[in-house]
C-alpha positions in Angstrom: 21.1 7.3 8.1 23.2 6.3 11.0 26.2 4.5 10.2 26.5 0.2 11.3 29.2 1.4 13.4 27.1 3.7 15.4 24.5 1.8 16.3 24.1 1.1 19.9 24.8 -2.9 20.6 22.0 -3.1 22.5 19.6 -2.5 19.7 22.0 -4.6 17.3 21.7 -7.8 19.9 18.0 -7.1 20.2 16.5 -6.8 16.9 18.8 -9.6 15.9 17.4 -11.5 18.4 14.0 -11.0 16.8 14.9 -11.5 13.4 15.9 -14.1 14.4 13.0 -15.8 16.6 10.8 -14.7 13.0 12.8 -17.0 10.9 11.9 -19.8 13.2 8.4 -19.5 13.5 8.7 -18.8 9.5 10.1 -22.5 9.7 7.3 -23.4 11.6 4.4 -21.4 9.3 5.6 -22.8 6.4 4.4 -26.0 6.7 0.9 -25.2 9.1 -2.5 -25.7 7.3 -4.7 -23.5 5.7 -7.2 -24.5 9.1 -4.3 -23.7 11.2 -3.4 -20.4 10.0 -7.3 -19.4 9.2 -7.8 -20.2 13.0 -4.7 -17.7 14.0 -6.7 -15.5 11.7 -10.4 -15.8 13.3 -8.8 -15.6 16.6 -7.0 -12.3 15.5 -9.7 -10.5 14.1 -12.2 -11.6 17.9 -9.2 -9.9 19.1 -9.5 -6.5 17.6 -13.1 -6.3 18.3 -12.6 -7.6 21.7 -9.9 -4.9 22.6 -11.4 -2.3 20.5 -11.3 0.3 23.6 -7.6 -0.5 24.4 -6.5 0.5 21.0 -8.3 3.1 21.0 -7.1 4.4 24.4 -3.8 3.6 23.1 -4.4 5.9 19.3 -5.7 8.6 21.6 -1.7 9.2 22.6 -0.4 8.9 19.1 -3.2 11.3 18.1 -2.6 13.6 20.9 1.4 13.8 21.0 0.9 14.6 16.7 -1.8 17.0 17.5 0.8 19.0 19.8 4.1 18.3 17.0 2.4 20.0 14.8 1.4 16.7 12.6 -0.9 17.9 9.5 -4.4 17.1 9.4 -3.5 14.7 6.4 -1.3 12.7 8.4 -3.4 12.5 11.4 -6.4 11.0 9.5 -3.8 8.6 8.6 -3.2 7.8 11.9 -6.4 7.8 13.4 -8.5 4.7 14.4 -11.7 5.1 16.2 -14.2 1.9 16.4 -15.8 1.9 12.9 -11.8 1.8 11.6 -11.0 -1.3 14.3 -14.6 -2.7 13.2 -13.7 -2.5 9.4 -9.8 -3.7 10.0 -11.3 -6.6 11.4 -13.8 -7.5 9.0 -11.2 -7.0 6.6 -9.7 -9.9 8.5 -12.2 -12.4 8.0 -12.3 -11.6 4.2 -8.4 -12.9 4.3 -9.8 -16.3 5.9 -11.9 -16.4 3.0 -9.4 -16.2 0.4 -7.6 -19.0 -0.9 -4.3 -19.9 0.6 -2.0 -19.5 -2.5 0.6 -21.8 -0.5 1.1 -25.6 -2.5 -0.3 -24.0 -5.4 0.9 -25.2 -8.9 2.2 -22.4 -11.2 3.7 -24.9 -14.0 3.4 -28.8 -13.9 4.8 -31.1 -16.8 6.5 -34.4 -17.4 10.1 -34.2 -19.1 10.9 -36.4 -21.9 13.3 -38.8 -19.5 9.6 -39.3 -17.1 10.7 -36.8 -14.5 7.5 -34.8 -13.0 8.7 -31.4 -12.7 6.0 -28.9 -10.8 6.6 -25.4 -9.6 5.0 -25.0 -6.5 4.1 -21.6 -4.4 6.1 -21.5 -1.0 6.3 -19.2 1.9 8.8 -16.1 1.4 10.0 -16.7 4.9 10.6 -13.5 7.4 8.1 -10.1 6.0 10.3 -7.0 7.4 7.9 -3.4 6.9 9.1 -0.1 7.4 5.9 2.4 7.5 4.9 5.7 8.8 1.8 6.7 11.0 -0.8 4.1 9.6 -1.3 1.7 12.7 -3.7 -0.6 9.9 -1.2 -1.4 8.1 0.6 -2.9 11.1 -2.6 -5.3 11.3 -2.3 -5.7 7.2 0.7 -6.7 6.6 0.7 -9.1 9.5 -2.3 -10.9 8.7 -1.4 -11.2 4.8 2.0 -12.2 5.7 0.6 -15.0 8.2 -2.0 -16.2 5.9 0.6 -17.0 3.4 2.6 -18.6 5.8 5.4 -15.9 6.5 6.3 -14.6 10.0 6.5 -10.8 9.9 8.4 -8.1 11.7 7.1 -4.5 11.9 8.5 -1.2 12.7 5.5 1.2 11.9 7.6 4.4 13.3 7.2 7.0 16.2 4.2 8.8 15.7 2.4 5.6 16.2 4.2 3.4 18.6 1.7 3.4 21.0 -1.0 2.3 19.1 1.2 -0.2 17.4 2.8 -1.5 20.3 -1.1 -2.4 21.7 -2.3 -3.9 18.5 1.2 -6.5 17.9 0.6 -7.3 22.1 -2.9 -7.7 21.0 -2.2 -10.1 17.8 0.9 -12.0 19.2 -1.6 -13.2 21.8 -4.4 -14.5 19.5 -1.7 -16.3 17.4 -0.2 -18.0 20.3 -4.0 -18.7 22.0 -4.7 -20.5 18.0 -1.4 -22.7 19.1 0.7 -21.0 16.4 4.3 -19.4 17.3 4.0 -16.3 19.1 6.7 -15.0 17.2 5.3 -15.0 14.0 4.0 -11.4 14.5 7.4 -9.6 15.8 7.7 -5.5 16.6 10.5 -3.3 16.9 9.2 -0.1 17.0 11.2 0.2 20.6 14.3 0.2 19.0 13.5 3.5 17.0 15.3 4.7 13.8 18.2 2.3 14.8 16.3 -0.5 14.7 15.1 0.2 11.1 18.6 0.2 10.3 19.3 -3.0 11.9 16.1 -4.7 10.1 17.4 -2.9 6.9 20.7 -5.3 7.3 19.4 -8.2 8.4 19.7 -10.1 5.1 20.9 -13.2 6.8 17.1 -13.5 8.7 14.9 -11.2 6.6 14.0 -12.1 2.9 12.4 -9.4 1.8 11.3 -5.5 3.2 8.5 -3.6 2.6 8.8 0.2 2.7 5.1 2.2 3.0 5.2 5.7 3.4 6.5 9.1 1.4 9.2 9.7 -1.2 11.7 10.4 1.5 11.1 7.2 3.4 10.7 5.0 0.3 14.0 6.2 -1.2 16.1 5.7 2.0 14.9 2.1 2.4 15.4 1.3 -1.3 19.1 3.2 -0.7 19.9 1.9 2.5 18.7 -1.8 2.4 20.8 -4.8 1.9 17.6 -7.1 1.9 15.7 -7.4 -0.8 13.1 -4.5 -0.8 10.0 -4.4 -3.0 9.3 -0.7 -3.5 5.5 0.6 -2.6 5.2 4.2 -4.7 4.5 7.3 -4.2 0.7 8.1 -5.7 1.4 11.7 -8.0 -2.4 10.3 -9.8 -3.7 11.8 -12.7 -7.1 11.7 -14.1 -7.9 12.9 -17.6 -11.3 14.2 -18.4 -11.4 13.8 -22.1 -13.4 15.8 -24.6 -16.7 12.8 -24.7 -16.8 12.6 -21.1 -20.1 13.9 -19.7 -20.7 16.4 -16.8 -21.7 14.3 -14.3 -20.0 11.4 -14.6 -16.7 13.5 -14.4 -17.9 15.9 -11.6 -18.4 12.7 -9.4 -15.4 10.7 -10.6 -13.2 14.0 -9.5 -14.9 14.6 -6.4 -14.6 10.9 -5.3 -11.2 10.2 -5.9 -9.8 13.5 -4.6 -12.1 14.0 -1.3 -13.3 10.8 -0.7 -9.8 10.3 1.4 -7.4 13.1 0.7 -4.6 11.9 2.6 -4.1 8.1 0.9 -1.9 7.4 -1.7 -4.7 6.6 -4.0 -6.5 10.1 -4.2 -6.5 12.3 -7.3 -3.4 14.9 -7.8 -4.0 16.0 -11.1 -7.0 16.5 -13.0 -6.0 16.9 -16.9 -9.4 18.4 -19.2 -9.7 18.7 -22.8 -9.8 22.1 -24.0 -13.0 20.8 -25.6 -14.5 19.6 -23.0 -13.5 22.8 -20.2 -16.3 25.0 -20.9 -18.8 22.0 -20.2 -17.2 20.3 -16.7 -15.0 22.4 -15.4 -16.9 25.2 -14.0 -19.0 22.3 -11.8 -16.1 20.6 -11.5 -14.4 23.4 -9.6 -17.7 24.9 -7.7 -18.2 21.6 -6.3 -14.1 21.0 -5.5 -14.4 25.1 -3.8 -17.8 23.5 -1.5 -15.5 20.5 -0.2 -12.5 22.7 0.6 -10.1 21.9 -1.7 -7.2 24.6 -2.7 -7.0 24.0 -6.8 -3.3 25.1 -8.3 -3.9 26.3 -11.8 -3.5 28.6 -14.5 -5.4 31.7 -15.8 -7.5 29.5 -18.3 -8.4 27.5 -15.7 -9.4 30.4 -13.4 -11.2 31.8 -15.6 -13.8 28.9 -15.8 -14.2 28.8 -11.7 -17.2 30.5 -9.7 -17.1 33.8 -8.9 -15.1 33.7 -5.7 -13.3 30.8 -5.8 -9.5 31.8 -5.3 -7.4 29.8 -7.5 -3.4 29.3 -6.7 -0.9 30.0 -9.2 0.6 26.6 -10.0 3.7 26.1 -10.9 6.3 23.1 -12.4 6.8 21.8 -8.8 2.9 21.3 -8.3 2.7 18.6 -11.4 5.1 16.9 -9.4 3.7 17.3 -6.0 1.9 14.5 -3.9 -0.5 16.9 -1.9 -1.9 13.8 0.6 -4.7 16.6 1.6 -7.5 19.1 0.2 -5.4 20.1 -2.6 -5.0 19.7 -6.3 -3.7 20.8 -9.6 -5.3 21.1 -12.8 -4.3 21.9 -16.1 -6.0 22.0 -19.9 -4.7 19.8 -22.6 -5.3 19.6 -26.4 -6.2 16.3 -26.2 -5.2 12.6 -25.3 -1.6 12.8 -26.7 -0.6 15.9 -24.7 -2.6 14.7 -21.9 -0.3 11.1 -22.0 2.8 13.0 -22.5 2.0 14.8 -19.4 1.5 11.4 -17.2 4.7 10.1 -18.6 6.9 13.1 -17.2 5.3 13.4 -14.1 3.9 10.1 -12.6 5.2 8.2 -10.1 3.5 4.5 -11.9 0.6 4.2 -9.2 -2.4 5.2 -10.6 -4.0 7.0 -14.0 -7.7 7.2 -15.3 -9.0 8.8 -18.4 -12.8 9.7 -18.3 -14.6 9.1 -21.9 -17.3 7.9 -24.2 -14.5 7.1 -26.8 -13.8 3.7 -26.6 -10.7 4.1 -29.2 -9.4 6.8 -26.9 -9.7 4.5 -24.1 -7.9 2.2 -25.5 -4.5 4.3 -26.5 -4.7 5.6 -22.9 -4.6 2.2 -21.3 -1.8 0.7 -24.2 0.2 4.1 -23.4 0.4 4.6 -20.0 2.7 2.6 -18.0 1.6 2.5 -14.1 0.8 0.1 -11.8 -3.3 0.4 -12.2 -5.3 2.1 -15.0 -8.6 3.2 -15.5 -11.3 3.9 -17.4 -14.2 5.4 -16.1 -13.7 4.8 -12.9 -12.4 6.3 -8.9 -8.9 6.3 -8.8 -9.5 4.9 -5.3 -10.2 1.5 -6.5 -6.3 0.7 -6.4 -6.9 -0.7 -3.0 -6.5 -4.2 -2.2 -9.8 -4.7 -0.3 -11.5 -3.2 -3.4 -9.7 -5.7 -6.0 -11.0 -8.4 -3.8 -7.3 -9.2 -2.1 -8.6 -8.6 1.3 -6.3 -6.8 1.9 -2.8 -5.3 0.8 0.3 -5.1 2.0 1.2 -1.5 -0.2 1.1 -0.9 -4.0 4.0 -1.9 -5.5 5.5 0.7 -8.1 8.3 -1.3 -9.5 7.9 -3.8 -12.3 10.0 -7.1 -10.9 7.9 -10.0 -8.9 5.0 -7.8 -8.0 3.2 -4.6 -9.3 0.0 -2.4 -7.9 -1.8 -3.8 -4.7 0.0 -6.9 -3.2 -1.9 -9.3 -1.5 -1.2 -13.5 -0.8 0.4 -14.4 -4.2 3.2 -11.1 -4.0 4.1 -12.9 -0.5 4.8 -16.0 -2.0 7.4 -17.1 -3.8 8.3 -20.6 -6.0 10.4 -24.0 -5.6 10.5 -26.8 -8.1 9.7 -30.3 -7.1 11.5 -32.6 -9.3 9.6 -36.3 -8.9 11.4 -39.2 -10.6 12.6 -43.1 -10.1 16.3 -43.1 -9.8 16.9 -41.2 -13.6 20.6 -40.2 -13.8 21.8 -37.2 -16.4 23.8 -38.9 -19.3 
């Protein structure tokens, strides 16, 4: 990371000067209606389908320039948007109008013994800073969950998709200000590069809290670097264990959703655990179905010899059980049943995600007691850790960490608390 010192003062002066411009409109947010803010919201959202050829003119260039550096096909679906993906980010827009504004809520209301009301109310956090890599949705995500809980946001959503970025904060700083809210309540700096990160990292005097989405290298140097709070969004190494009850189809289509239904997302399916018991019965579909959709399976000679006659099977190895593939690829291994299967998930997960597939209810149970991650499952697609699918709207990442918010963060996670203490001149004695 380049040094404080290093940093050219141009990019110091003008990423403060943002910061800076965000904590006032924050000031300003923080007390604007829910009808004010869902207006800024409906206006955003006629935005996005309005300009829907000018981002896409704009993704074209990100998609191109990865295309020739040699970006993987995993990182490019991540970065693509065509008109369905603008249609459904804006429809995921109008389902944040529908929620309820968390803001003025009451976590905890009580009168003391002396008469004093004493309520803890939800505020604003202030100024949302998020550092993210190649996903220009999350640049619309974050900035509309941020706004709808009154916080002013400031983006830098990286290189490989500045230009779509840059169009879609043009685009959204526009609606805002056409709704009459601040302009600068939706703030990029994706101009100022890596440098400007760095800045944004420092800012703590303007920024109260930073949101890192992205891979284990990314994630570790904001959480390293940062001297503003930072809530860290995980890395998804998910398992999914198939247990010896679990029947043939509902396992075949529980695997083949969560690992192909979008490879490259940090919800999909990494490791597939199966009872030894159960091998003989799922696995051989199970693979013949996972060889048809192109996926490379890492696995051992037990495993192999269960697959299709054909199917080439890849050695793994210790690093693969800690690998997050974000593609067509996945590891699988056979356990003697639920404890080895748990003691497996607790040395290798990374706290997103884990699902056990059974019939035994008692089973189920021990899994979900024993497992500690930020979602669990039973009998169901690890790709439900979303938070469009858990009914947030959506999310601003998937927190991993276990203080103020875990799994998919949506309105509340942006919000923090005061106490209001109501009285008639009482005095401490």
């Amino acid at each position: 990371m380049t040094a404080a010192a290093e940093i050219h003062p141009k990019t110091v002066r003008g990423v403060t000067r943002i910061v800076r411009s965000a904590k006032t409109a924050s000031s300003l947010l923080a007390t604007t209606s829910t009808a004010g803010k869902d207006a800024a919201l409906g206006a955003i959202a006629d935005a996005l389908r309005a300009n829907t050829d000018r981002i896409v003119k704009a993704n074209d260039a990100d998609i191109a320039a990865g295309t020739e550096n040699g970006m993987s096909e995993a990182l490019l679906d991540r970065l693509r948007l065509d008109a369905d993906r603008i249609a459904a980010i804006a429809d995921s827009v109008d389902d944040v109008i529908d929620l309820s504004d968390p803001v003025g809520d009451v976590v905890v209301g009580r009168t003391l013994p002396n008469g004093i009301r004493l309520t803890q109310n939800r505020v604003p956090m202030g100024v949302i800073g998020a550092i993210y890599e190649a996903r220009p949705n999350v640049t619309v995500d974050i900035a509309v969950l941020a706004l709808k809980s009154g916080n002013a946001s400031v983006l830098r959503g990286g290189s490989a998709a500045q230009n779509s970025n840059t169009e879609i904060i043009s685009i959204l700083r526009r609606a805002v200000e056409s709704a009459g809210l601040p302009v600068d309540s939706i703030n990029g700096i994706d101009q100022y590069g890596r440098e400007g990160a760095n800045v944004l990292m420092h800012a703590r005097d303007y920024v109260d809290l930073l949101i890192p989405r992205g891979g284990a290298e990314l994630i570790n140097m904001v959480v390293q670097e940062s001297i503003v709070p930072v809530i860290e969004t995980g890395v998804g190494n998910v398992h999914m264990f198939i247990d010896s009850t679990a029947t043939v189809k509902t396992s075949v289509d529980l695997v083949l959703n969560s690992k192909t239904h979008r490879p490259s997302v940090c919800n999909s399916l990494e490791t597939l655990l199966v009872h030894e018991k159960a091998a003989k019965r799922v696995l051989p579909k199970i693979l013949e179905r996972l060889d048809g959709a192109g996926v490379i399976v890492h696995a051992d000679s037990d495993v192999s010899a269960l697959a299709p006659a054909g199917m080439k099977i890849r050695r793994v190895s210790r690093r693969d059980w800690a690998k997050e593939y974000l593609g067509l690829e996945i590891a699988i291994k056979l356990v003697s049943g639920i404890e080895e299967a748990i003691d497996h998930i607790r040395a290798y997960s990374s706290g997103h995600t884990e699902v056990i597939v059974t019939k035994d209810l008692d089973n189920a149970d021990t899994f979900v007691a024993a497992i500690d991650a930020a979602a669990v499952g039973v009998n169901v697609s690890t790709r439900f850790t979303d938070g469009g699918e858990l009914g947030f709207g959506a999310e601003v990442g998937i927190s991993t960490q276990k203080l103020h918010a875990r799994g998919p963060m949506g309105l509340e996670q942006l919000t923090t608390t005061k106490w209001v203490m109501m009285g008639n001149g009482q005095v401490r004695s």
